[in-house]
C-alpha positions in Angstrom: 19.5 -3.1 -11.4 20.9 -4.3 -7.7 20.0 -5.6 -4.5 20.9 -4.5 -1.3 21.0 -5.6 2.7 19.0 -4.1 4.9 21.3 -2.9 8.0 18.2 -3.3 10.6 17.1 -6.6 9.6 19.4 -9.5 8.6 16.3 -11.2 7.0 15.5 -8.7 4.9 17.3 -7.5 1.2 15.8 -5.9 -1.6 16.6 -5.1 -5.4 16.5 -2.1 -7.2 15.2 -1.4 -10.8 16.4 1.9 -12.3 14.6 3.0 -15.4 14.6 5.6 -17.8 12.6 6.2 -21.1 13.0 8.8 -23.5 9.7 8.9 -25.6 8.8 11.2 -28.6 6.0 12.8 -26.2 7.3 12.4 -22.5 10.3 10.9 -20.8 10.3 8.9 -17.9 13.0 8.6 -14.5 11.8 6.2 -12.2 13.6 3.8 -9.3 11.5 1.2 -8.0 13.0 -1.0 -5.2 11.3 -4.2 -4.0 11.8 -5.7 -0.3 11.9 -9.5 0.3 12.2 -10.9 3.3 13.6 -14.5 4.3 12.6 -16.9 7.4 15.9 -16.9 8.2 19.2 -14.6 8.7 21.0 -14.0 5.5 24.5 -15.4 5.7 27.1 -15.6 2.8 25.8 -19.0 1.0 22.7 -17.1 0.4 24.4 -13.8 -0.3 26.3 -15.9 -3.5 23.1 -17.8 -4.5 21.2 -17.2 -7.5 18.1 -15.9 -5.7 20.1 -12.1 -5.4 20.8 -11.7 -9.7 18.3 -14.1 -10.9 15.0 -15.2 -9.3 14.2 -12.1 -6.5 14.6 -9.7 -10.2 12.2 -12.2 -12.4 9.7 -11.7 -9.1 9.8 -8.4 -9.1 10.3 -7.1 -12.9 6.7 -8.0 -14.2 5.7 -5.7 -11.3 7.8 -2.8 -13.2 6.9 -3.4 -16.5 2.9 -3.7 -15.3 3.7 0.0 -13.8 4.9 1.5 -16.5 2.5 0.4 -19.5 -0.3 1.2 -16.7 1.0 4.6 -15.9 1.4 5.5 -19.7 -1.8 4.1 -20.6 -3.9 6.0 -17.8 -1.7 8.9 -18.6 -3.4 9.3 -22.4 -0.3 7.8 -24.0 0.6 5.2 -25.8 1.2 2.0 -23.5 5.3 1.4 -23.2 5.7 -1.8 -22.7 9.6 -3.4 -22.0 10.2 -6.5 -23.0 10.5 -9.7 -20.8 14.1 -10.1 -19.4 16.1 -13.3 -19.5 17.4 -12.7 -15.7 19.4 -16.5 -15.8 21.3 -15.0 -19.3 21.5 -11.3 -17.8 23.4 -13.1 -14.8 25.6 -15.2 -16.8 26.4 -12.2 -19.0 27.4 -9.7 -15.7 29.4 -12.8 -14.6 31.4 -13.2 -17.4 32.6 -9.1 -17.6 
C-alpha cells in the first residue's frame, strides 16, 4: 500500500493497493490504484495529514476486497475474502518503525 502525486494535477493523488494470494487452486497478482481528487491544490499540511495513510485507504479498500471475493466467486471458486483493515492502527504501527 502507498499513495502518490499526480505530476499533471496538483489536485489530484491516489493510493495503491498491491495484492497477492496464493490459494490451494489459483494464485492471484493484482495492483489496484484509486484516484482522488481535492477542491484545492495539495500543499504540504495536507501531504502530512491523515487523509494520505488513513482515511483515502479505508475509502478505497472495501472496493478491493469487493473485487476480489467477486472475482473468485464468479470465477467458480471459493469466495476469498480479506479481512477489514484497521487503517488508524496500520498508520500508527508504520509510524512507529
Amino acid at each position: 500500500m502507498g499513495h502518490f502525486f499526480s505530476e499533471e494535477n496538483s489536485k489530484e493523488f491516489g493510493v495503491g493497493f498491491r495484492i497477492n494470494i496464493k490459494a490451494e487452486e489459483f494464485g492471484i497478482s493484482l495492483e489496484m490504484a484509486f484516484l482522488f481528487e481535492l477542491n484545492e491544490n495539495i500543499d504540504e499540511k495536507f501531504k502530512q495529514s491523515d487523509f494520505l495513510t488513513v482515511n483515502a485507504p479505508a475509502i478505497a479498500f472495501p472496493y478491493v476486497r469487493s473485487y476480489i471475493s467477486n472475482l473468485t466467486l464468479q470465477s467458480g471458486f471459493s469466495p476469498i475474502i480479506l479481512p477489514s483493515v484497521n487503517f488508524v492502527k496500520l498508520a500508527k504501527k508504520i509510524d512507529n518503525k
